[in-house]
gemmi code that builds the backbone of each chain (N, CA, C; Angstrom):
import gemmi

chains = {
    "A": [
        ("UNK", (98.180, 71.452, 82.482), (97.857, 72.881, 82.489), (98.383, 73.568, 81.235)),
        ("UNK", (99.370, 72.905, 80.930), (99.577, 73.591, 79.732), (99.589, 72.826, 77.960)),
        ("UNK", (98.717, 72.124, 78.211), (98.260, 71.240, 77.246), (98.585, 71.581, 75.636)),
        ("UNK", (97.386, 73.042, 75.966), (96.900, 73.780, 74.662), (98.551, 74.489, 74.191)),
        ("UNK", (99.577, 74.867, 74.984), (100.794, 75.416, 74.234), (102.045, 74.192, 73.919)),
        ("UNK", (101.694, 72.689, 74.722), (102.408, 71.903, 74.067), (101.941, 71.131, 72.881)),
        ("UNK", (100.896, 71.498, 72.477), (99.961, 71.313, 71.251), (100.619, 71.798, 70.325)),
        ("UNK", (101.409, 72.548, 70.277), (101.494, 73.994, 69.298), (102.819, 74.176, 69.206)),
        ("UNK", (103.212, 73.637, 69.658), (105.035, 73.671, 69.740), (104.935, 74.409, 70.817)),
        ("UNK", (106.039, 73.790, 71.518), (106.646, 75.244, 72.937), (107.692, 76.025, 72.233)),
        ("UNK", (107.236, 77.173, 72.874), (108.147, 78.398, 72.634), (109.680, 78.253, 73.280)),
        ("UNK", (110.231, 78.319, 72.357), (111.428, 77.908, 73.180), (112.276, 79.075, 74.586)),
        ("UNK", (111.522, 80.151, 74.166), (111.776, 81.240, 75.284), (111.130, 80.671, 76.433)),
        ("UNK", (110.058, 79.756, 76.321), (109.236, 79.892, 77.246), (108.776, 81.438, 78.359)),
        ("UNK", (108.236, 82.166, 76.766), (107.726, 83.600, 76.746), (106.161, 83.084, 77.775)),
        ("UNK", (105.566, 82.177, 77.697), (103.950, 82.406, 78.576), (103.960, 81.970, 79.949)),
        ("UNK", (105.069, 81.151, 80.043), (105.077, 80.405, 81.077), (105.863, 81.859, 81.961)),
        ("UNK", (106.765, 82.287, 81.452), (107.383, 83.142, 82.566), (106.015, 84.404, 82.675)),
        ("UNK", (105.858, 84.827, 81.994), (104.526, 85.538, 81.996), (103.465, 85.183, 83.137)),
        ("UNK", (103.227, 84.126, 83.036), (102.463, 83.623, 84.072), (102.537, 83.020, 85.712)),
        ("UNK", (103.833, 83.144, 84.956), (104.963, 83.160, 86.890), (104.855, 84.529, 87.406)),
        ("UNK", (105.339, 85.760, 86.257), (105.109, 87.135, 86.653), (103.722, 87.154, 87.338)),
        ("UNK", (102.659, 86.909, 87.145), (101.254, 87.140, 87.049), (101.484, 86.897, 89.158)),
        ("UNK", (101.865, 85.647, 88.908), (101.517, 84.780, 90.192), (102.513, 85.487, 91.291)),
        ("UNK", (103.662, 86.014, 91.062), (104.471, 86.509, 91.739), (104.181, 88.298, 92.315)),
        ("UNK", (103.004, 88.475, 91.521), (102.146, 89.712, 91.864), (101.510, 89.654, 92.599)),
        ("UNK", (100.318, 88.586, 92.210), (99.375, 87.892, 93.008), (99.879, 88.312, 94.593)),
        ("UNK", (100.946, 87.431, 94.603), (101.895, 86.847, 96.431), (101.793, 88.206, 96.723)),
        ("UNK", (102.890, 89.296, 95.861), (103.134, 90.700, 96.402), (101.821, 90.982, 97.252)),
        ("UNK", (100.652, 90.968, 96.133), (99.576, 91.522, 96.528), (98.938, 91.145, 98.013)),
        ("UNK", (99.175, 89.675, 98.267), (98.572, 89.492, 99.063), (99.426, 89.582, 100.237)),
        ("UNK", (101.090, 89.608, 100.359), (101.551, 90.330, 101.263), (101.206, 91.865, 101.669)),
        ("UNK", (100.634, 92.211, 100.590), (100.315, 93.951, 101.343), (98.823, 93.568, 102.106)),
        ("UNK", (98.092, 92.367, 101.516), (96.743, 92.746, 102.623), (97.211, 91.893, 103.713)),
        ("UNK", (97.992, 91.309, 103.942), (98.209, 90.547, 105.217), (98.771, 91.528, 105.894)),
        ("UNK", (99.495, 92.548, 105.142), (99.814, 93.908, 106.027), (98.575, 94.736, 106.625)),
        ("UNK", (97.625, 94.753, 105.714), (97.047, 95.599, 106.043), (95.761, 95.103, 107.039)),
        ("UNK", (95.778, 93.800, 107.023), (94.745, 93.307, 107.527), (95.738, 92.848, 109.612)),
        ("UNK", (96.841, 93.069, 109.464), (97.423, 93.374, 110.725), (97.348, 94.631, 111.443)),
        ("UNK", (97.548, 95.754, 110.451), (97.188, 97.187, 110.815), (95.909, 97.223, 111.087)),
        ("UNK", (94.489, 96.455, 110.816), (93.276, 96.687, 110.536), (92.552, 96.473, 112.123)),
        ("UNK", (93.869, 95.371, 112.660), (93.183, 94.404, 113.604), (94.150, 94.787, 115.310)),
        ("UNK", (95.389, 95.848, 114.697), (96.039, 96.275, 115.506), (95.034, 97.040, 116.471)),
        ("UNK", (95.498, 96.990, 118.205), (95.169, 98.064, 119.054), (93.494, 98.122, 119.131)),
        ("UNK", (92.639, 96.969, 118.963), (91.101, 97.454, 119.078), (90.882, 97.945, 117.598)),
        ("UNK", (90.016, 96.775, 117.076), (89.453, 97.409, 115.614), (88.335, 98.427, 115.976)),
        ("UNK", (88.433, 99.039, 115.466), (87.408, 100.061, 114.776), (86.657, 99.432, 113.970)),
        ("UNK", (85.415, 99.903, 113.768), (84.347, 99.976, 112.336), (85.487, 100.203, 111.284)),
        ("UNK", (85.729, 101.348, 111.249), (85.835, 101.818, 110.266), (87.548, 100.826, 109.435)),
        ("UNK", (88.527, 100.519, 110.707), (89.431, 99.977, 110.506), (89.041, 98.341, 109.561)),
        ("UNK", (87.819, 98.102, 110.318), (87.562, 96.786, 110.074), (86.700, 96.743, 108.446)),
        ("UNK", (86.191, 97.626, 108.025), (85.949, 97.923, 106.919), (87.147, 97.917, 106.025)),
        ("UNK", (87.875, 98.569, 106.256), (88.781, 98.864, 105.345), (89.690, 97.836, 105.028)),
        ("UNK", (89.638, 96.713, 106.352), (90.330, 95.521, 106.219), (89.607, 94.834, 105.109)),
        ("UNK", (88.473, 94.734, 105.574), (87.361, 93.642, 104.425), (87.359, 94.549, 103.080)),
        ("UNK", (87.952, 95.469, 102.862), (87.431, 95.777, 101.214), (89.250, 95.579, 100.708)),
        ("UNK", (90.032, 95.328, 101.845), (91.444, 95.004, 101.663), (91.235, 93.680, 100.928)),
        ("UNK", (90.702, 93.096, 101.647), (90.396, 91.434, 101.038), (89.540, 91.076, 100.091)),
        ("UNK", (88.705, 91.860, 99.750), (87.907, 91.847, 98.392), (88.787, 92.010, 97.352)),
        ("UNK", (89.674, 93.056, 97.641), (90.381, 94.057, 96.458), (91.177, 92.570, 95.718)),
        ("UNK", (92.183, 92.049, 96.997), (92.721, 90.808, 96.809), (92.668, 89.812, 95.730)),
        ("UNK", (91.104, 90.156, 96.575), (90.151, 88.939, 95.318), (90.036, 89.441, 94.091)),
        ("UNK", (89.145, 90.609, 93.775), (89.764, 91.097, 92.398), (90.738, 91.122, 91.393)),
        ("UNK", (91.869, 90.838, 92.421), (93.144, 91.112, 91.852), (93.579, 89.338, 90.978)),
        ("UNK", (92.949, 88.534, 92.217), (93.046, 87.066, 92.430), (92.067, 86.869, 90.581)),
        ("UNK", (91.209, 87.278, 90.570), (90.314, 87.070, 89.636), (90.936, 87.325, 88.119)),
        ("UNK", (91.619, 88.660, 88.092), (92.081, 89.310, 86.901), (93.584, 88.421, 86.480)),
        ("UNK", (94.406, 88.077, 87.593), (95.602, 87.199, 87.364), (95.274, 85.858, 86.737)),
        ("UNK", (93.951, 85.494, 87.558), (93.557, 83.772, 87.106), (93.516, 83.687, 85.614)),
        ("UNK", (92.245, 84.828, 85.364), (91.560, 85.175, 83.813), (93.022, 84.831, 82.854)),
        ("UNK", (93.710, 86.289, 83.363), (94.806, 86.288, 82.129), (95.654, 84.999, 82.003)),
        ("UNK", (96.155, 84.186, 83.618), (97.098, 82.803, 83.068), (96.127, 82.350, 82.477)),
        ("UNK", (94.768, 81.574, 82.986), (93.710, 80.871, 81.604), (94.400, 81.189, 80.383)),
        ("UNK", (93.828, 82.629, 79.787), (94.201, 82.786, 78.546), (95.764, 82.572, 77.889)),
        ("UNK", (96.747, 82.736, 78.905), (98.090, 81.990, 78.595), (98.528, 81.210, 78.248)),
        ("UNK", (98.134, 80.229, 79.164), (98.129, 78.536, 78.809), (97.066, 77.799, 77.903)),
        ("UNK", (95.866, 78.299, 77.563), (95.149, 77.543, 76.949), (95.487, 78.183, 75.084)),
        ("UNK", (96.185, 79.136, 75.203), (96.165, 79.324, 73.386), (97.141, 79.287, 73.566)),
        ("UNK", (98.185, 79.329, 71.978), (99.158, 78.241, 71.780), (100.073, 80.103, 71.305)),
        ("UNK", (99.191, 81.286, 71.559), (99.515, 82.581, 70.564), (99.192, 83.567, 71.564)),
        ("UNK", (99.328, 83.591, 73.022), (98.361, 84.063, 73.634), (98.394, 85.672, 72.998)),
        ("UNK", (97.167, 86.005, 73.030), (96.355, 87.515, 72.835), (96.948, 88.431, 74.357)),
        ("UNK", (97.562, 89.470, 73.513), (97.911, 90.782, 73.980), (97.470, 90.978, 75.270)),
        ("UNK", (98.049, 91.770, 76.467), (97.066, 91.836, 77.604), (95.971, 93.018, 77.179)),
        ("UNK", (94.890, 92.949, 77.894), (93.786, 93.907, 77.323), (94.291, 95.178, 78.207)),
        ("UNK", (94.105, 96.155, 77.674), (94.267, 97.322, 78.641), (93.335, 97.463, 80.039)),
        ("UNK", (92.152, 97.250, 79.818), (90.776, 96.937, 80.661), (91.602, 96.212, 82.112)),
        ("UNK", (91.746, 95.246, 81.579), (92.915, 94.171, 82.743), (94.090, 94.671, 83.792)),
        ("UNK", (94.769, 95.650, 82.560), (95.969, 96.295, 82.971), (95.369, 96.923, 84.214)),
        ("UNK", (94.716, 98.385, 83.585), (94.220, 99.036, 84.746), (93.241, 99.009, 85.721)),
        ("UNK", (92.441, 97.548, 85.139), (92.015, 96.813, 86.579), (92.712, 96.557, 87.546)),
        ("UNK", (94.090, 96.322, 86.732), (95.106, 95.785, 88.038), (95.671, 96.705, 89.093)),
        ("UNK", (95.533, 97.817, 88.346), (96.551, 99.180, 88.607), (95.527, 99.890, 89.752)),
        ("UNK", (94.032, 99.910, 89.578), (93.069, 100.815, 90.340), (93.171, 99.642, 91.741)),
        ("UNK", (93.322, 98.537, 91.655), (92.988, 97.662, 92.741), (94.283, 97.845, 93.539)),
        ("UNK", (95.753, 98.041, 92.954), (96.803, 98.701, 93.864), (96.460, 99.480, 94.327)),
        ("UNK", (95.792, 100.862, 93.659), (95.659, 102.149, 93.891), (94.274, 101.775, 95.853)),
        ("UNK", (93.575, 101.367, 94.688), (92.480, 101.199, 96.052), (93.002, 100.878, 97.560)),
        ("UNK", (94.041, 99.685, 97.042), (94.384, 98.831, 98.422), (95.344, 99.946, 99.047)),
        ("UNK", (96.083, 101.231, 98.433), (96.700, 102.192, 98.784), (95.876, 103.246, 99.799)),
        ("UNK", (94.549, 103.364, 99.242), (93.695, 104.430, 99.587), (93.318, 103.500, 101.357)),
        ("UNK", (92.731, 102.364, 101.032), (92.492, 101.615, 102.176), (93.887, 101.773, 103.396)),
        ("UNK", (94.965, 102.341, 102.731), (96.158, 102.202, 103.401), (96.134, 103.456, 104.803)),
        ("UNK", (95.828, 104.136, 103.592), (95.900, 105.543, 104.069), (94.883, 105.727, 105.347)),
        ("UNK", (93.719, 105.111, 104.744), (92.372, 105.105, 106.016), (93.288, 104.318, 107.347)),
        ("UNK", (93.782, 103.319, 107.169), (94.851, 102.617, 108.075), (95.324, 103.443, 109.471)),
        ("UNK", (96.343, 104.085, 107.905), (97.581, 104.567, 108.658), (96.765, 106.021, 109.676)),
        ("UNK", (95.883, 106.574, 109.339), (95.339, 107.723, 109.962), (94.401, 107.430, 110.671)),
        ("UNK", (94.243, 106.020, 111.606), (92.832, 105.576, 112.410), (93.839, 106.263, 113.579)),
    ],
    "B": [
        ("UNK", (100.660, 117.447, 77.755), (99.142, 117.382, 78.812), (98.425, 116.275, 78.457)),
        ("UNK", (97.656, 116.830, 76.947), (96.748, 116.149, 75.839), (97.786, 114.993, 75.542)),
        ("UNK", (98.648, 114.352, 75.933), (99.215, 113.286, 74.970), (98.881, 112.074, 76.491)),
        ("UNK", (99.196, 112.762, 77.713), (98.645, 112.101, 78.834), (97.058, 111.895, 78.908)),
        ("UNK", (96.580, 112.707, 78.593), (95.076, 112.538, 78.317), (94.437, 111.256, 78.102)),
        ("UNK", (95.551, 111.131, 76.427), (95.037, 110.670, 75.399), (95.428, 109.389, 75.610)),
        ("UNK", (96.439, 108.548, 76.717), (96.757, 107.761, 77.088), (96.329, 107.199, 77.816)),
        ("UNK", (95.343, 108.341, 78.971), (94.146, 107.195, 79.955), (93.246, 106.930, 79.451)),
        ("UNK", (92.785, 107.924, 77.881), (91.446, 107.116, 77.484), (92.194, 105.614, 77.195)),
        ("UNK", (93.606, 105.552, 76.448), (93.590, 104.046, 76.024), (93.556, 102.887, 76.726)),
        ("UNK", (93.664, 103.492, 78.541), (93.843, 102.279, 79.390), (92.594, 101.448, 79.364)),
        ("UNK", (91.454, 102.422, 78.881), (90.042, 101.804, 79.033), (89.835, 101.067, 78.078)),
        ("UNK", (90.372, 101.099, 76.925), (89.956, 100.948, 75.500), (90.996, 99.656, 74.785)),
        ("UNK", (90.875, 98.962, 74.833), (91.496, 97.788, 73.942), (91.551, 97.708, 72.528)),
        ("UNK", (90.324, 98.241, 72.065), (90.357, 98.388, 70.850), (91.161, 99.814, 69.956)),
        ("UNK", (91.183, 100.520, 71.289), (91.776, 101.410, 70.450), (93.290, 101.461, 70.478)),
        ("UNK", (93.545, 100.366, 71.098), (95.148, 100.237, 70.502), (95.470, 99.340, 69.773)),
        ("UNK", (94.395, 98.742, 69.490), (94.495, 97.599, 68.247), (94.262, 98.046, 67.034)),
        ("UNK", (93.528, 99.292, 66.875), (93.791, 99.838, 65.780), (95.091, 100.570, 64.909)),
        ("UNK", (95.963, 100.922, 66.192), (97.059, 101.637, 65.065), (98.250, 100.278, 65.248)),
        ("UNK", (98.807, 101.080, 63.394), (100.144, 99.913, 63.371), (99.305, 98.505, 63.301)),
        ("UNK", (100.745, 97.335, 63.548), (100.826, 96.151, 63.072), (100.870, 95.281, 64.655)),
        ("UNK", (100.477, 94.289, 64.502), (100.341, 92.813, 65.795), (101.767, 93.089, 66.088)),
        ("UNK", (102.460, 93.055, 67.020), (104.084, 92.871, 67.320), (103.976, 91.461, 67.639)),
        ("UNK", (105.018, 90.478, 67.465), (105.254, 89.065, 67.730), (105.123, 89.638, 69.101)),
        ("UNK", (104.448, 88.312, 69.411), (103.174, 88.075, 70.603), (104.878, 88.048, 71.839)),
        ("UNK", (105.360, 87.504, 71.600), (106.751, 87.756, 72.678), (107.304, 89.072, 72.980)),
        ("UNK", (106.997, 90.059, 72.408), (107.528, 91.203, 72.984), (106.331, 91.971, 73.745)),
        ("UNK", (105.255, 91.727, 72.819), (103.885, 92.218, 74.054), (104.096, 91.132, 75.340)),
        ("UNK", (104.467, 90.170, 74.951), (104.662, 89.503, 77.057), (105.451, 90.014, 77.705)),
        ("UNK", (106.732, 90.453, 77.264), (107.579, 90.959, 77.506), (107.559, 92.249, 78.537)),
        ("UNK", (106.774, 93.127, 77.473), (105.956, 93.988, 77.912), (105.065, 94.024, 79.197)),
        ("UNK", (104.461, 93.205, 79.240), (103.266, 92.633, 80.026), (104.168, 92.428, 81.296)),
        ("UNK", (105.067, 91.516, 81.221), (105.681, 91.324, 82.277), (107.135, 92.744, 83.034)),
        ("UNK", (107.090, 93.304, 82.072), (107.968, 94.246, 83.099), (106.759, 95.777, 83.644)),
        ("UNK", (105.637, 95.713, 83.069), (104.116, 96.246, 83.625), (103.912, 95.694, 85.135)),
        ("UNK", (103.707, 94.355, 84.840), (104.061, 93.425, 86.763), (104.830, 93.865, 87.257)),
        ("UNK", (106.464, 93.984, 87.140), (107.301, 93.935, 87.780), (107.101, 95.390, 88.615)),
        ("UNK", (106.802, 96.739, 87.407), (106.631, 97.626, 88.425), (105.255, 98.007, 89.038)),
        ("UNK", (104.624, 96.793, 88.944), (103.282, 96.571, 89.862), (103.698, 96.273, 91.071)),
        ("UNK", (104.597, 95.027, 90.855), (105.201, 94.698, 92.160), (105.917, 95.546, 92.751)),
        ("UNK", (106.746, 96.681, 92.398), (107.350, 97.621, 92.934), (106.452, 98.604, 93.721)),
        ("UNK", (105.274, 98.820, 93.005), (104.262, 99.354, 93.616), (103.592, 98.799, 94.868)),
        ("UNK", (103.389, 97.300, 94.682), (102.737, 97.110, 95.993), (103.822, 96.590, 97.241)),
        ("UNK", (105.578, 96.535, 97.004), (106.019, 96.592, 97.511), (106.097, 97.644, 98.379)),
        ("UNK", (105.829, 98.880, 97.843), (106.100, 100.467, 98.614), (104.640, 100.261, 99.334)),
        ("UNK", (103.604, 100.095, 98.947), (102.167, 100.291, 99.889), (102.950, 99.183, 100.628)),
        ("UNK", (103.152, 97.863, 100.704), (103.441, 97.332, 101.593), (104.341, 98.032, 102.511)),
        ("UNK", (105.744, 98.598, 102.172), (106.225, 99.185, 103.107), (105.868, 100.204, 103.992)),
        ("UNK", (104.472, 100.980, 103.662), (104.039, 102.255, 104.403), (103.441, 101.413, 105.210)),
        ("UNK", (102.756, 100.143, 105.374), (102.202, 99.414, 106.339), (103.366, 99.051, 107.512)),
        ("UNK", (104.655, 99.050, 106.590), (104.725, 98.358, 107.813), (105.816, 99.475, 108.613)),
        ("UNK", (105.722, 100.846, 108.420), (106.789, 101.858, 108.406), (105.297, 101.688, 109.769)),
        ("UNK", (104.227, 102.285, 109.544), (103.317, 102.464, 110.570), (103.354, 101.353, 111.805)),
        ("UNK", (103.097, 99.921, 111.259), (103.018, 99.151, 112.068), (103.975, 98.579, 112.594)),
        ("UNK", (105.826, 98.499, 112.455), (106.542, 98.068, 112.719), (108.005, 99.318, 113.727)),
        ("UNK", (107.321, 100.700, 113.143), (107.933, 101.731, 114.212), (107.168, 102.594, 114.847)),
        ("UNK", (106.582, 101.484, 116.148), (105.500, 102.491, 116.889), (106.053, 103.731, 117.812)),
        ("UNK", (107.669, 103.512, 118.044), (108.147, 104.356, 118.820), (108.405, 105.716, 118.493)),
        ("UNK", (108.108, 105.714, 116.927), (108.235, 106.888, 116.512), (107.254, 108.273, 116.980)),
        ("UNK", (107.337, 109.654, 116.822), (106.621, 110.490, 117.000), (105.801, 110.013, 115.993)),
        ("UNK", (104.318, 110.680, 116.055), (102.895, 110.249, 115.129), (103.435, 111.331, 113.889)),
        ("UNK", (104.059, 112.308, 114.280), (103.602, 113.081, 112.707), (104.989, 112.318, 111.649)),
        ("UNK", (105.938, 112.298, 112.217), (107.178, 111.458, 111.281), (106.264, 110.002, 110.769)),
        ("UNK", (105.886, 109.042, 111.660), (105.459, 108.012, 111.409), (104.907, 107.718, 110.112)),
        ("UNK", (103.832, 108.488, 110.083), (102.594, 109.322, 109.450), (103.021, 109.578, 108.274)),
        ("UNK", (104.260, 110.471, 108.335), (104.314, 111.409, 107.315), (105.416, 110.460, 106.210)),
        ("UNK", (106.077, 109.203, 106.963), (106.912, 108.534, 105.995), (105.811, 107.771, 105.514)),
        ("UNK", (105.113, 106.821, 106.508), (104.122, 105.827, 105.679), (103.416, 106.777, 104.482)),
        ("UNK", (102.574, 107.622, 104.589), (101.788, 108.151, 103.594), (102.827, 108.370, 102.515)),
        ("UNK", (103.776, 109.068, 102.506), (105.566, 109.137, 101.668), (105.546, 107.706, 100.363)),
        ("UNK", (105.501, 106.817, 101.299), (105.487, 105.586, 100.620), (104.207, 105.266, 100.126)),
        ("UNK", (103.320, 105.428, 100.314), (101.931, 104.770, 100.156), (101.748, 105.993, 98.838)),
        ("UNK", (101.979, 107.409, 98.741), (101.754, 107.693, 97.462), (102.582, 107.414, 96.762)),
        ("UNK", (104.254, 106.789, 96.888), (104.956, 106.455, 95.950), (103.904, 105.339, 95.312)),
        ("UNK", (103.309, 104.232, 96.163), (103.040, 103.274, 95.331), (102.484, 103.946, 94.586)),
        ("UNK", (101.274, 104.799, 94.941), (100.420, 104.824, 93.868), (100.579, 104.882, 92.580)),
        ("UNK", (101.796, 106.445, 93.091), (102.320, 106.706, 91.257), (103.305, 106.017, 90.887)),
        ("UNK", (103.725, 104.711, 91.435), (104.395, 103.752, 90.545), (103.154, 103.199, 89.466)),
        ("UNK", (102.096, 102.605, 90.261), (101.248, 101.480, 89.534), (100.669, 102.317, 88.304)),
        ("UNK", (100.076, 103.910, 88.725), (99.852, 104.374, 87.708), (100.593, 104.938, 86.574)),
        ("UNK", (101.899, 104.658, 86.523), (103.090, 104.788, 85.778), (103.285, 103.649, 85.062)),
        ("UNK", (102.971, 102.726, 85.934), (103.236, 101.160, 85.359), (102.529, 100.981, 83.909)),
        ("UNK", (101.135, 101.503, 84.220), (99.905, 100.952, 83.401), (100.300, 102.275, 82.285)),
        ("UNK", (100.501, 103.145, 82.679), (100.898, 104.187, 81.563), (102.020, 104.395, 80.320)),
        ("UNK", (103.017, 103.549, 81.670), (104.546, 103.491, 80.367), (103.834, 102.298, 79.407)),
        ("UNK", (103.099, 101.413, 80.343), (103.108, 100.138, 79.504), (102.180, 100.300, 78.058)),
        ("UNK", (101.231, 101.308, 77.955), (100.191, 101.449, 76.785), (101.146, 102.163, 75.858)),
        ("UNK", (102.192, 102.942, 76.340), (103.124, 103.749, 75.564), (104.154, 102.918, 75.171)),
        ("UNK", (104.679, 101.972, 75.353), (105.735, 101.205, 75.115), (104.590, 100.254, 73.681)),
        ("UNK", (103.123, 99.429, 74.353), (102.983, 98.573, 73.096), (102.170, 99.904, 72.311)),
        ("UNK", (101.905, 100.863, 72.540), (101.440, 101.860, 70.898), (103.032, 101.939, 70.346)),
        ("UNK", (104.042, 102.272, 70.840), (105.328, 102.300, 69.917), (105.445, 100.659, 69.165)),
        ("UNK", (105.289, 99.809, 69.931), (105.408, 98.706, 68.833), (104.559, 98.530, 68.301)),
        ("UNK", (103.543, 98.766, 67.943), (102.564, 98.817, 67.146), (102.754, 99.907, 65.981)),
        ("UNK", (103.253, 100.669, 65.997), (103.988, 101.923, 65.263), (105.368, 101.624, 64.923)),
        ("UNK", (106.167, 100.883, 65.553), (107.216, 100.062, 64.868), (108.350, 101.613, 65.337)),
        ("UNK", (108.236, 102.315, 66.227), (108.785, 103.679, 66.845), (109.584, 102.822, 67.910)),
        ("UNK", (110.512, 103.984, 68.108), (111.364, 103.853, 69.788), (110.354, 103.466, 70.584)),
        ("UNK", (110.988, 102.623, 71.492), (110.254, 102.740, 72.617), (110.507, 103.945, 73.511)),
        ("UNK", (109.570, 104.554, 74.448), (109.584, 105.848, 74.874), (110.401, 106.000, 75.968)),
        ("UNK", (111.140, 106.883, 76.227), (112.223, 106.640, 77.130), (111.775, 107.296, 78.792)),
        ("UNK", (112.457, 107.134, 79.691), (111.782, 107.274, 80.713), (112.617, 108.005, 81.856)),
        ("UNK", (112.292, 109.436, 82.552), (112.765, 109.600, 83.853), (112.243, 108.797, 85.029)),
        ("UNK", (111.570, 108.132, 85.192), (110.482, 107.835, 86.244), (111.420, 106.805, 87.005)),
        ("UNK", (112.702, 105.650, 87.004), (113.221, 105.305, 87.194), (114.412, 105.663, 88.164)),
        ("UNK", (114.668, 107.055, 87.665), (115.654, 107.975, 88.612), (114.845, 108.593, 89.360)),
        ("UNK", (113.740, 109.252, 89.213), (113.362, 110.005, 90.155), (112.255, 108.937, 91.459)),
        ("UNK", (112.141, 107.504, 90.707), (111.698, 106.935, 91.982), (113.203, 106.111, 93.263)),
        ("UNK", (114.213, 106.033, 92.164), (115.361, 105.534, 93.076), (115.576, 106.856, 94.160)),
        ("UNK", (115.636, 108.284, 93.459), (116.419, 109.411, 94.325), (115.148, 109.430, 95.368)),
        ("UNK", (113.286, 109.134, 95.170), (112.463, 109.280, 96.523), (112.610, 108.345, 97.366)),
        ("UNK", (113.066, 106.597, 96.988), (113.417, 105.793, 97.811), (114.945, 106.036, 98.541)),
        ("UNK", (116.092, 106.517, 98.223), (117.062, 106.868, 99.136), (116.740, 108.260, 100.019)),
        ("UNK", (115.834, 108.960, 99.361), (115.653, 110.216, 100.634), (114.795, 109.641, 101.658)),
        ("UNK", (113.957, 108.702, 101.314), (112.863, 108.285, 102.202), (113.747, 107.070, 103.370)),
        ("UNK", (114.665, 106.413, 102.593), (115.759, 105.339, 103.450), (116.351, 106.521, 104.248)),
        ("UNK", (117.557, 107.817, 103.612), (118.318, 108.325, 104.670), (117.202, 108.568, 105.623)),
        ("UNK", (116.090, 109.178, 105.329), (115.079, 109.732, 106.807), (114.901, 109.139, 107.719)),
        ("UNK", (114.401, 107.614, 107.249), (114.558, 106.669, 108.113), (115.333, 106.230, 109.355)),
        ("UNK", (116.901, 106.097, 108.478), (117.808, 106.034, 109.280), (117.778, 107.145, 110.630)),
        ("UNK", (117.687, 108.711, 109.942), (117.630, 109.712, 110.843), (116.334, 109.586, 112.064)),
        ("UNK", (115.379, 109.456, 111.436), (113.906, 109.626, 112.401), (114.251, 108.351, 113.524)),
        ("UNK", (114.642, 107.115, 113.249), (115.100, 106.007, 113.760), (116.110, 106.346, 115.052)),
        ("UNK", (117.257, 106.768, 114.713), (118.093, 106.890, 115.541), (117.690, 108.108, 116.393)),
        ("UNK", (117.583, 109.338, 115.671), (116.660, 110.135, 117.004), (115.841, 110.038, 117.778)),
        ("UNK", (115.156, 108.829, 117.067), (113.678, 108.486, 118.283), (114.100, 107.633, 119.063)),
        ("UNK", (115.027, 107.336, 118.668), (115.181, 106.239, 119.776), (115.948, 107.100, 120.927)),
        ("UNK", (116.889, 108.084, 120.764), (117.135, 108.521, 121.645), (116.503, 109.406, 122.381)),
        ("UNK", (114.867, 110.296, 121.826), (114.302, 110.702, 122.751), (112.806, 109.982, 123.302)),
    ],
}
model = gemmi.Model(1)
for chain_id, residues in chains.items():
    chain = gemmi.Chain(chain_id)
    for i, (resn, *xyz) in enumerate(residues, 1):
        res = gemmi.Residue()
        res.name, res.seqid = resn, gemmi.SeqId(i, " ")
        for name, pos in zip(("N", "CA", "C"), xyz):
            atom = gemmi.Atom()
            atom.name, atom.element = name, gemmi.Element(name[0])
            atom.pos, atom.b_iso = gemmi.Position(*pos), 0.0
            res.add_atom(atom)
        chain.add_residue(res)
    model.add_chain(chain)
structure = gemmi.Structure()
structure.add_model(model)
structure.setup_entities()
């Protein structure tokens, strides 16, 4: 997996690799809040509307799942990795925000 | 105002922070990158906790319940959107070869997490006794 940065000399910080532990250790966070939320979703008789909000809980997930993968790729496969894109950043940031909003629909069924 | 503005256009824009200033050695933009996560994770730690303030103290009255989870659930928000904000402001300063920008947001999210803990404690022990 990390082929392309022992190609290149390793960094002796091992600056990408912890980077990409960060990434993955978000990931988990993340998906501890939809396992939260997908308990609240399913608490007491779902609702429509509860049960919606569960499933766009688990999409969001995935989004989130998608944008973490992208960026380790780009980690491990260049030896220099490229800056995070801002695009990424606040992809990451609206999909908290969302899974927040989904919270809220939650907490007020 | 305009300097906040001018900071969400950059969340969209990649290129436009590649234009000012110089590349910073690629280790301090990770650096960067990674303490952006960390208060991501702080963020979805707090939405996590309004889940489980709702789902784990049903004995509470509905409007306390309510009113801590949502408490927490907008902290996350404006952590994550703080996150993504300090973080475009921290790499335009290295790119500008400037201070990095200094920050209240640290104290004033510790002093909403201990008012939101003492309440706890309080709403907790009263409910339980009525």
């Amino acid at each position: 997996m990390t082929a392309g940065a022992e190609g290149a000399g390793r960094d002796p910080g091992l600056q990408p690799e912890r980077t990409r532990l960060a990434w993955r250790r978000t990931t988990l966070s993340a998906a501890v809040a939809t396992v939260l939320a997908l308990k609240a979703a399913l608490h007491g008789g779902p609702s429509a509307a509860s049960v919606l909000a569960g499933a766009v809980c688990c999409a969001l997930w995935l989004a989130f799942l998608g944008i973490a993968h992208s960026r380790v790729r780009a980690l491990t496969t260049t030896p220099r990795p490229p800056t995070l894109a801002p695009r990424q950043a606040t992809a990451a940031v609206l999909c908290a925000g969302a899974l927040a909003v989904c919270a809220v629909v939650l907490v007020l069924q | 105002m305009s300097d906040f503005v001018r900071n969400i256009r950059l969340w969209f824009a990649p290129e436009r922070v590649r234009e000012e200033g110089g590349t910073p050695d690629y280790r301090f933009s990770l650096a960067n990158e990674r303490t952006f996560l960390a208060w991501l994770r702080t963020a979805l730690a707090l939405i996590g906790g309004g889940f489980a303030v709702d789902q784990f103290l049903p004995d509470l009255r509905w409007a306390w319940r309510v009113g801590l989870a949502l408490a927490l659930l907008a902290a996350g928000v404006l952590c994550s959107l703080r996150a993504v904000n300090h973080w475009v402001r921290c790499e335009r300063a290295m790119r500008r070869g400037e201070d990095l920008p200094a920050s209240r947001f640290p104290v004033l999210l510790s002093l909403v997490v201990a008012v939101v803990a003492v309440a706890m404690v309080v709403v907790v022990l009263v409910g339980w006794e009525g």
